[in-house]
N, C-alpha and C positions, 0 to 999 in steps of 0.2 A: 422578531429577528434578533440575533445573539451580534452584537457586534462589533463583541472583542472578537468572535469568529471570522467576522467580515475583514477586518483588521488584520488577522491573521495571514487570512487567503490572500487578502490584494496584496498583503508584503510577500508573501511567497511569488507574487504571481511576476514580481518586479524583481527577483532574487535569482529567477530560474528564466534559463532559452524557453523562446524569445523574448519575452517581456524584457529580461536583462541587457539583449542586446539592442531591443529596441529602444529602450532606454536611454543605452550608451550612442547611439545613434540623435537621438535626440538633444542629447548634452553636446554633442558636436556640431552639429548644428550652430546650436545656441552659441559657444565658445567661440567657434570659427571666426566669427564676423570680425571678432578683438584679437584673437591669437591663431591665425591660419593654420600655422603647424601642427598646432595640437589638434585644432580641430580635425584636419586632414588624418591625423596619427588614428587618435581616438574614432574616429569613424571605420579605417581598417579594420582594426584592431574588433571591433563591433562585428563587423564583415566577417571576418575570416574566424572568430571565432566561432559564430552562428555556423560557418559551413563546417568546420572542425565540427562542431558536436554531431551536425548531421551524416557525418560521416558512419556506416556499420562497423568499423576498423574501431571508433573511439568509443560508440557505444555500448560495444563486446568489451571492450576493457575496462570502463567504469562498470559495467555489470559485473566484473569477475570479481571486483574487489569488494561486492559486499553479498553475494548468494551464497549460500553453505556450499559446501563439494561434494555433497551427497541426500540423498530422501531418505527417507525413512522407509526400509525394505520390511512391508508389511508381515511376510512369511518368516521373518524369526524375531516377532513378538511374543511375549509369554500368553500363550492363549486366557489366563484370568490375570487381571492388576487388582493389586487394591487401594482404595483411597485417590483413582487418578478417575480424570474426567480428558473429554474433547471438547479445546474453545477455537471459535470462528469467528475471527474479525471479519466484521463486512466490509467492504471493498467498496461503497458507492451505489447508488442508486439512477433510476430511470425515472424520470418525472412526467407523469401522465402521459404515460406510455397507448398511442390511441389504439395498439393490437388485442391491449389488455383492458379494453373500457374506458380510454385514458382515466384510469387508475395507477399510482403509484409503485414499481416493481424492482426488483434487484438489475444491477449491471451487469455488464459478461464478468468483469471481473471477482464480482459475489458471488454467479454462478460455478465458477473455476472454482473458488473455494469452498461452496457447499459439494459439488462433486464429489473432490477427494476426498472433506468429511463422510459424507453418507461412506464412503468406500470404506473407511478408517473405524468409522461406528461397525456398517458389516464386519469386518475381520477381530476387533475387539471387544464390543455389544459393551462400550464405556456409555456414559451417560454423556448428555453436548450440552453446553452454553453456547448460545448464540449473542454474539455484542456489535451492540452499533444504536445511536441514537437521532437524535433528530438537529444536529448540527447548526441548520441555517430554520429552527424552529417549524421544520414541516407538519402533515397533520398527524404523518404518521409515522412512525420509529421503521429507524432501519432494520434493527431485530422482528421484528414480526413482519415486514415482507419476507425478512430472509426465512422466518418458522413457515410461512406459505410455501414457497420454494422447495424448501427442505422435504415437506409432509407433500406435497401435490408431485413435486420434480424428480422427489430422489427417494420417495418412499422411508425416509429418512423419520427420527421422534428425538426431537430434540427433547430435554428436561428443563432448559430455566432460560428466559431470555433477558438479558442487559439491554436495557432501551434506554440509558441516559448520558453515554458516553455521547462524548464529542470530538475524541481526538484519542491517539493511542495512548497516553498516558490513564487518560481516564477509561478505558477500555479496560485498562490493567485494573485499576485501583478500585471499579464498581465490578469487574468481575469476581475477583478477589476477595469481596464482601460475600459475594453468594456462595462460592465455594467451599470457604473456610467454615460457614452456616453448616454447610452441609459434610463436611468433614472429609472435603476434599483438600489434597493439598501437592499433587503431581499432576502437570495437564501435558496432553498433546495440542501444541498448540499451532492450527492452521492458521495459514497467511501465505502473501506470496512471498518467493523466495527473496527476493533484493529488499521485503521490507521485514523479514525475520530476525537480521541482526538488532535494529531496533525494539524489535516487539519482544521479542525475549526480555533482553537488557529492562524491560519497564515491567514485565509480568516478575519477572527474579524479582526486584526489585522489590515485590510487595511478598516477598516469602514463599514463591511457587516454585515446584521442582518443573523447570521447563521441557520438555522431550520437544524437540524442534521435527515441525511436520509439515514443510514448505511444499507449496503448489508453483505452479506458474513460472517454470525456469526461465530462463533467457539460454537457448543453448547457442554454445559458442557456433559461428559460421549460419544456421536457421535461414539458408540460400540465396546467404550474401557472402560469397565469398569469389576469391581471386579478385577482377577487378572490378567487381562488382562491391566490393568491402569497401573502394575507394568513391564510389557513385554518392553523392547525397541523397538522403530519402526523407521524410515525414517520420516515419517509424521510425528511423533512426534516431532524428530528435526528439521525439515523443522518450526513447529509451533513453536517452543520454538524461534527459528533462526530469524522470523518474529516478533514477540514481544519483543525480545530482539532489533532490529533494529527500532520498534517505540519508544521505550523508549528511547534510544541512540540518536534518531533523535529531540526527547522532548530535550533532554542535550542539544545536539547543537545548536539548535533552541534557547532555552533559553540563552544560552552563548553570542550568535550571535543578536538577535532582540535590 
């Protein structure tokens, strides 16, 4: 078990709705008994944030502010490049999944981005990195579910897979070693689209020409809209939850680099 990862996750997990607000829920609580007012405040305040984010209205506008404003329009790419590759961040995994043997498999979120790879290899015939490791020490790397996937799902052939990465920084910096081996040094690089501004930002970082090749938009209104925008949902906070964690991870990133 890795666990400054552990460490990682439960401070994320206390940073982001709900955990945050449950949190601040808790502290008010506690406070109350000695300082009413505050308690009574800070527990609102807990409240109505929580419903704020679950709102579709707050979660379309945190998303707006970190997705590109456009994909990548496959049909006026230079039909040959050279020196560029396609890399796949994984997205997460399925753990003993029982439809697959309970054997270890990609998430829907992996599967959305190997999708649009295979799509992206079809139209370019670039050679793919696949990156993702084994985070909370599993048996097995997330790169090599994701090569299964890829070769069984998507008739896809990836070339080299990254299985040591733990997090997007490291995603960058052990990709980065396999490519430059190979005399790569311009990627298409998939991801979804609200966590592309960071992933770029780490892949440049290590001297890569980045071509930004986001999946998984959040489109604006996606039949929450009039007043249904003001309805709380699960989704909704799930989305807010998400964009608030790219942002946070931009903070640290920056802090850190």
């Amino acid at each position: 078990m890795n666990w400054d990862i552990v460490l990682v996750y439960a401070g994320k997990a206390l940073l982001l709705p709900p955990g945050l607000n449950l949190l601040l829920m808790a502290v008010a609580l506690l406070i109350g008994r000695k300082w009413r007012l505050l308690g009574v405040g800070l527990f609102g305040l807990a409240v109505l944030s929580l419903v704020a984010l679950s709102l579709p209205i707050t979660a379309e506008g945190l998303m707006a502010r970190l997705q590109p404003t456009t994909a990548q329009k496959l049909s006026l790419l230079p039909p040959d490049m050279q020196n560029a590759a396609i890399v796949v961040l994984g997205g997460g995994r399925r753990s003993s999944a029982p439809e697959f043997d309970s054997a270890d498999t990609v998430n829907a979120r992996t599967l959305e981005r190997l999708r649009y790879a295979a799509r992206l290899q079809r139209q370019t015939h670039l050679p793919v990195l696949l990156s993702g490791g084994k985070p909370f020490g599993q048996a097995t790397a997330e790169a090599v579910l994701m090569n299964d996937s890829f070769i069984s799902d998507f008739r896809g052939a990836p070339n080299w897979l990254e299985a040591d990465s733990r997090n997007t920084a490291e995603n960058a910096e052990f990709s980065a070693r396999i490519l430059k081996a190979n005399g790569i040094n311009t990627i298409f690089l998939v991801t979804h689209a609200a966590h592309m501004p960071r992933a770029q930002h780490e892949f440049e970082q290590q001297g890569l020409k980045v071509l930004p090749a986001p999946t998984g938009f959040h489109q604006p209104g996606s039949g929450k809209t009039g007043p249904l925008a003001w309805l709380p949902s699960a989704d909704a906070l799930a989305q807010s939850s998400e964009a608030l964690h790219e942002q946070l991870g931009q903070i640290w990133y920056g802090l850190t680099d």
